[in-house]
Backbone as CSV, one residue per row, in Angstrom:
resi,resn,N_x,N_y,N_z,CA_x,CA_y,CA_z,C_x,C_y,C_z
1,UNK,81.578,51.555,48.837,82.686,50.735,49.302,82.907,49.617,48.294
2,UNK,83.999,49.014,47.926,84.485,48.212,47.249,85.641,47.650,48.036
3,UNK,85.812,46.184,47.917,86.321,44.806,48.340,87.241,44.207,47.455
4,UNK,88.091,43.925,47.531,89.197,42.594,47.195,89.644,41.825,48.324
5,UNK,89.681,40.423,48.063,90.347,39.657,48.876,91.111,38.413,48.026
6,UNK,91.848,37.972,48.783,92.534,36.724,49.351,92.878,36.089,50.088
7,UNK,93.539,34.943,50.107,93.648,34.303,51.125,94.546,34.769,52.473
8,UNK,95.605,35.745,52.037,96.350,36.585,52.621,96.264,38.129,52.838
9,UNK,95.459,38.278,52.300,94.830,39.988,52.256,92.965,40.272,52.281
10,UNK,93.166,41.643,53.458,91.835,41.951,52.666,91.829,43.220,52.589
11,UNK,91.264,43.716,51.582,90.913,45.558,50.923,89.936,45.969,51.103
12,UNK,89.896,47.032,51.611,88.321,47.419,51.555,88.734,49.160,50.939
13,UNK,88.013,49.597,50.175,88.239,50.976,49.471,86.584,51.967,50.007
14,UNK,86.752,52.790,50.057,85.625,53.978,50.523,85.842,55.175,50.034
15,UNK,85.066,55.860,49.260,85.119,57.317,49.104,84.450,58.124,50.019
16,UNK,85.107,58.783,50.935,84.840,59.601,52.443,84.241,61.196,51.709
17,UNK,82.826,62.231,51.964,82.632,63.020,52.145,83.189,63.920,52.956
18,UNK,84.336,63.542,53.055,85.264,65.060,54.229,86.651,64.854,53.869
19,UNK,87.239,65.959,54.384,88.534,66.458,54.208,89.270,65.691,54.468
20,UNK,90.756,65.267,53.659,91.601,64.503,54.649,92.238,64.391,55.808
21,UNK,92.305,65.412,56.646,92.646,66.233,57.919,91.988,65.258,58.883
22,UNK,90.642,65.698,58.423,89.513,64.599,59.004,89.477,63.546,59.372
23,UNK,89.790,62.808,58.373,90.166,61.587,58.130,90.712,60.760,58.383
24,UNK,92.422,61.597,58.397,93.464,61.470,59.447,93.358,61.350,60.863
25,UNK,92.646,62.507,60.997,92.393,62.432,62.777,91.694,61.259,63.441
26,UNK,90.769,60.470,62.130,90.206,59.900,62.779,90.868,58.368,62.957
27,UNK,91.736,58.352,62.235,92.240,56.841,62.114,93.689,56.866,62.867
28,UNK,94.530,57.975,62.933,95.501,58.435,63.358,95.987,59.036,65.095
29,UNK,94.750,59.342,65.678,94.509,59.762,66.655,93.814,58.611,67.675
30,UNK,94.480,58.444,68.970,93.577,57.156,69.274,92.340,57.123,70.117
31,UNK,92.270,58.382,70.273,90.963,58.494,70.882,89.460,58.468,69.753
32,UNK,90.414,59.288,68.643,88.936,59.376,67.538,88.722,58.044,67.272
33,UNK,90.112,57.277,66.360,90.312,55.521,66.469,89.216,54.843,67.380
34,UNK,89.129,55.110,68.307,88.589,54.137,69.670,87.224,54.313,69.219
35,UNK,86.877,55.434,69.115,85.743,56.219,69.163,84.380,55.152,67.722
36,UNK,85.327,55.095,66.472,84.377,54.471,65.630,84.644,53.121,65.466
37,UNK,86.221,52.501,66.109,86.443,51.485,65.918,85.890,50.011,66.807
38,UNK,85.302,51.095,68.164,84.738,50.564,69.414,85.666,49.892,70.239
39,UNK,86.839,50.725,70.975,87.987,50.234,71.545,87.942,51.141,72.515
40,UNK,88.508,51.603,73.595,89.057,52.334,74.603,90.518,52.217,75.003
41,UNK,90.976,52.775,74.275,92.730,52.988,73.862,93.471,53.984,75.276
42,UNK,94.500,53.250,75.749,95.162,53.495,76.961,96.338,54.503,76.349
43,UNK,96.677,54.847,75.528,97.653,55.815,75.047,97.627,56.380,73.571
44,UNK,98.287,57.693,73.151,98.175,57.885,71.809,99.371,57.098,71.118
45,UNK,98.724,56.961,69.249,99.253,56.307,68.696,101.126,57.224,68.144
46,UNK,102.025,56.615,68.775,103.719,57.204,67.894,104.022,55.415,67.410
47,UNK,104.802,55.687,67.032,105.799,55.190,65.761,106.260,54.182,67.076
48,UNK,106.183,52.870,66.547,107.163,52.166,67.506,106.094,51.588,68.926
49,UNK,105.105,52.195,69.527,104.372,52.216,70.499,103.468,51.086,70.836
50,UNK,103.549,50.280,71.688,102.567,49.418,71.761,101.191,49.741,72.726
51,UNK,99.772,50.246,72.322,99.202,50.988,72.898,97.669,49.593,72.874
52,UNK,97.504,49.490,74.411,96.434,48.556,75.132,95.892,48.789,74.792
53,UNK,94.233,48.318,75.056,93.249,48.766,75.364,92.181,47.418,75.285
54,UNK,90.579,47.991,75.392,89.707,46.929,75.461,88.853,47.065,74.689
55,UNK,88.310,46.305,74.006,86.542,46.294,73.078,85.350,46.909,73.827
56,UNK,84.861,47.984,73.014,83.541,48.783,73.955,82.796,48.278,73.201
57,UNK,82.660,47.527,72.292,81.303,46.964,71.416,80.607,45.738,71.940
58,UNK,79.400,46.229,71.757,78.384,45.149,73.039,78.822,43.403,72.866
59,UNK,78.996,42.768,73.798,79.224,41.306,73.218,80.403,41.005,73.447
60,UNK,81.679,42.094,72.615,82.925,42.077,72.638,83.900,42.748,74.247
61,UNK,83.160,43.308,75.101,83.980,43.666,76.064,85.068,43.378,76.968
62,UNK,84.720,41.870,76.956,86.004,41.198,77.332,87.173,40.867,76.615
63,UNK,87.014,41.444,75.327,88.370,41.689,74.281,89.276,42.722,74.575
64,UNK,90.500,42.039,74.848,91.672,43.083,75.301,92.290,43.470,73.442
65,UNK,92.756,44.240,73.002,93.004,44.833,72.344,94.892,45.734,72.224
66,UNK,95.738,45.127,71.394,97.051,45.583,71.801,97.503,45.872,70.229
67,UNK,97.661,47.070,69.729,98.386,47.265,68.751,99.463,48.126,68.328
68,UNK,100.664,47.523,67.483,102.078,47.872,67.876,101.944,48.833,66.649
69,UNK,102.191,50.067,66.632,102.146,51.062,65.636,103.441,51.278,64.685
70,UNK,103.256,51.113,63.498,104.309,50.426,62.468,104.716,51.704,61.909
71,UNK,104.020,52.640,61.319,104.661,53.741,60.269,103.433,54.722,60.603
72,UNK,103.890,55.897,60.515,103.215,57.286,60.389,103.332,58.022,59.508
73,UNK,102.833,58.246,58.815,103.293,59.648,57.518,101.632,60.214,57.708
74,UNK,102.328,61.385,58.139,100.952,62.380,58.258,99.875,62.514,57.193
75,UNK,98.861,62.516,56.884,97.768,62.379,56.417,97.789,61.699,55.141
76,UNK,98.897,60.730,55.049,98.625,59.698,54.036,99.005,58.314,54.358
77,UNK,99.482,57.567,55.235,99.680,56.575,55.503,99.903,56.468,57.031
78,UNK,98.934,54.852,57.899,99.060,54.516,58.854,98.921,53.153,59.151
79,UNK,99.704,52.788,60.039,99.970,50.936,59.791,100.158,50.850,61.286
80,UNK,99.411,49.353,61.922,99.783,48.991,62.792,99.882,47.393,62.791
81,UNK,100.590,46.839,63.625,100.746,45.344,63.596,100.029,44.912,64.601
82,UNK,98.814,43.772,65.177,97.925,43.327,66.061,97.434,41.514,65.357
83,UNK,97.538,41.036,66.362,96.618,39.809,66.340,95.368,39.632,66.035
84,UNK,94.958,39.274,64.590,93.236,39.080,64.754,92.856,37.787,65.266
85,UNK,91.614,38.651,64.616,90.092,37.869,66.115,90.950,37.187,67.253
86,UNK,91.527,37.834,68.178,91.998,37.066,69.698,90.782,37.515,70.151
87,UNK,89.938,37.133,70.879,89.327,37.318,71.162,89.153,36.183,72.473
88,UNK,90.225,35.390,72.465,89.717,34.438,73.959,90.519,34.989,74.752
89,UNK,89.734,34.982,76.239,90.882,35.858,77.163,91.940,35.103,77.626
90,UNK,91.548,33.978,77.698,92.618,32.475,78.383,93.582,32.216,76.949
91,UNK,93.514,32.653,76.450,94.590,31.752,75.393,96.064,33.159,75.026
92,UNK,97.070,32.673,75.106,98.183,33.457,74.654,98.474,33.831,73.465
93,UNK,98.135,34.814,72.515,98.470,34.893,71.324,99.464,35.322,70.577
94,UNK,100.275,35.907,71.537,101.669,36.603,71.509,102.855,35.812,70.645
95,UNK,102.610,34.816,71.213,103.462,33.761,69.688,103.183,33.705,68.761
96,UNK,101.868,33.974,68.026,101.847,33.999,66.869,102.309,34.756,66.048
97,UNK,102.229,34.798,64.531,102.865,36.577,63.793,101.791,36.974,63.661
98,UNK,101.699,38.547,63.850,101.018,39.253,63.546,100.555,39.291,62.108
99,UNK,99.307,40.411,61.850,98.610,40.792,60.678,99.184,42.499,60.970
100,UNK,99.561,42.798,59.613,99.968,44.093,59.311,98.248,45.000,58.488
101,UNK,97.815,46.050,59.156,97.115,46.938,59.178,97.260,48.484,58.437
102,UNK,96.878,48.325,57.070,97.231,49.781,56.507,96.164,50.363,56.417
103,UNK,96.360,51.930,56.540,95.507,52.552,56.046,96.167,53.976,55.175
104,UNK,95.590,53.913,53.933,96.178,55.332,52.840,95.226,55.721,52.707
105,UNK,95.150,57.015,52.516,94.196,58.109,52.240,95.130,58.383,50.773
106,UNK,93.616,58.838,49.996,93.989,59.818,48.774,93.261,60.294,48.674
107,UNK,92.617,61.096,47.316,91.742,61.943,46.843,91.572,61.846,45.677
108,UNK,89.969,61.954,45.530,89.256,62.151,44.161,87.935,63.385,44.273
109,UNK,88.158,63.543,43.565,86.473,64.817,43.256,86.838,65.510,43.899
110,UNK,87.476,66.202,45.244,87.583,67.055,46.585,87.118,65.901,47.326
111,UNK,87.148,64.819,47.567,86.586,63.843,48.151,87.754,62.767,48.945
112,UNK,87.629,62.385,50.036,89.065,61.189,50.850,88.848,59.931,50.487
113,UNK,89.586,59.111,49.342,89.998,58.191,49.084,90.309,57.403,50.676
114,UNK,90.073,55.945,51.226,90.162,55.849,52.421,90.524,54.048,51.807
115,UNK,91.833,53.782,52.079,91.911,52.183,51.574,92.618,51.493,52.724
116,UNK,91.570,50.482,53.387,92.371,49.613,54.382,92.937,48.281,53.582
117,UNK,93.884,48.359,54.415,94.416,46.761,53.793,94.788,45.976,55.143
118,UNK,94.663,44.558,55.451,94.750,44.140,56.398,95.502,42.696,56.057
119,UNK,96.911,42.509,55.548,97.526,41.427,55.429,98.531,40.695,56.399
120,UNK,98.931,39.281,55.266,99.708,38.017,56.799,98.464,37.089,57.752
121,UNK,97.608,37.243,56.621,96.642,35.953,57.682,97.295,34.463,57.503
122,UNK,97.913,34.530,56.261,98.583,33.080,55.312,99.423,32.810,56.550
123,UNK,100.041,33.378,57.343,101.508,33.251,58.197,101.122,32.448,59.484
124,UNK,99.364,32.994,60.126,98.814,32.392,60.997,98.407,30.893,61.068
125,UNK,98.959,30.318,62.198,98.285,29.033,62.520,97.214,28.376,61.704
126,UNK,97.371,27.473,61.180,96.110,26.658,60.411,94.808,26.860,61.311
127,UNK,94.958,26.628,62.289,93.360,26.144,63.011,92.924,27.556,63.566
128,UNK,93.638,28.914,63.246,92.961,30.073,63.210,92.894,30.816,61.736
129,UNK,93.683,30.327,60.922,93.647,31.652,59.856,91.955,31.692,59.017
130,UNK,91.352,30.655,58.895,90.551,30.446,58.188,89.312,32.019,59.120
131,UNK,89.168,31.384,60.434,87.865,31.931,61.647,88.856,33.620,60.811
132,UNK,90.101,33.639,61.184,90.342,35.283,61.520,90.228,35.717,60.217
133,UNK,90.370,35.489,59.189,90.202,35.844,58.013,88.921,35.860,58.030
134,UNK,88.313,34.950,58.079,86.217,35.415,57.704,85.959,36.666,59.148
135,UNK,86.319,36.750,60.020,85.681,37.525,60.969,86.244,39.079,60.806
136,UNK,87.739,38.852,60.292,88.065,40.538,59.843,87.694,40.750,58.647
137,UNK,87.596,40.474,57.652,86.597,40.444,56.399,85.667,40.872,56.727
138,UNK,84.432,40.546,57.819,83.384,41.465,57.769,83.549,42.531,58.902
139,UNK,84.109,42.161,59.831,84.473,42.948,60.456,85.033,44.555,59.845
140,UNK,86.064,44.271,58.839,86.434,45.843,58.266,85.117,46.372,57.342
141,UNK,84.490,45.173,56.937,83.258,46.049,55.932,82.160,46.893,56.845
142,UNK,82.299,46.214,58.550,81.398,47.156,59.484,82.379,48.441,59.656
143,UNK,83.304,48.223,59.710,84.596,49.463,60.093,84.511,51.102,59.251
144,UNK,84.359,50.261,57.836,84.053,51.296,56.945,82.587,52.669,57.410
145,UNK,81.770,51.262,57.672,80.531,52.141,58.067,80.737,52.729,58.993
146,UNK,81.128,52.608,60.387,81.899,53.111,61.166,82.446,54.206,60.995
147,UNK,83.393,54.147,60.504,84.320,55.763,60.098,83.373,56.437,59.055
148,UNK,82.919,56.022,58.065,82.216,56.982,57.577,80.993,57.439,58.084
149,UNK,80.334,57.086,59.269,79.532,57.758,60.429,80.172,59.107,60.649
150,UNK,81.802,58.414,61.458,82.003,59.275,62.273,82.489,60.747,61.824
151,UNK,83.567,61.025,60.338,83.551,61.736,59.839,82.698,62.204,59.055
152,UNK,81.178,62.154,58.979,80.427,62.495,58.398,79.590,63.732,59.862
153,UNK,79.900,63.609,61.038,79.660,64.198,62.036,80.825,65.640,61.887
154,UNK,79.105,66.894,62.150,80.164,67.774,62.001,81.234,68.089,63.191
């Protein structure tokens, strides 16, 4: 895995041992999604869709979870728009702007190129961008490990 950041972006790059099909399904589909991302997703992901759900990761359960699904292109590009680290249940975050969520697949060796990008923290509130920027920063570097668990399962 390899990293870039800024103050408005963060990258994380992975070379995946499986097919892109795979790959796809897993980031594209919201049950596989849920599955390594540790969410329990109330609908599948279309174009346009704003699909609930809650945090299954220990600690995090009382995190409601809402992301508005931006673009689809079948096994090479997937984007959704969501609020980071909300994580308080009492506070409204809906006013704020969102962080835009990519993910492209490519290929090297016979191997899935897997590049998240997670930008628009700059746009957020002063007295959150700093916390949500350090907490999705490591947060996607656990993510990586994550998906590459899960597609590494035959």
């Amino acid at each position: 895995m390899s990293t870039t950041t800024s103050t408005d972006r963060i990258e994380k790059f992975v070379t995946l041992n499986a097919p892109r099909a795979k790959v796809w399904r897993a980031i594209a589909d919201a049950d596989q999604f849920g599955s390594w991302f540790g969410a329990k997703l109330d609908g599948p992901f279309t174009k346009g869709a704003i699909v609930t759900g809650h945090i299954t990761s220990p600690g995090y359960e009382h995190v409601k979870i809402a992301v508005e699904i931006d673009r689809i292109e079948p096994e090479h590009y997937f984007s959704y728009r969501w609020h980071p680290y909300a994580i308080e249940p009492a506070v409204d975050y809906s006013p704020e702007p969102t962080t835009l969520v990519e993910f492209t697949l490519g290929e090297a060796d016979g191997r899935t190129v897997l590049t998240i990008v997670e930008s628009g923290f700059d746009r957020l509130p002063q007295e959150r961008r700093i916390k949500a920027f350090q907490m999705n920063d490591g947060g996607w570097a656990e993510q990586i490990d994550n998906i590459e668990r899960h597609v590494s399962k035959p």
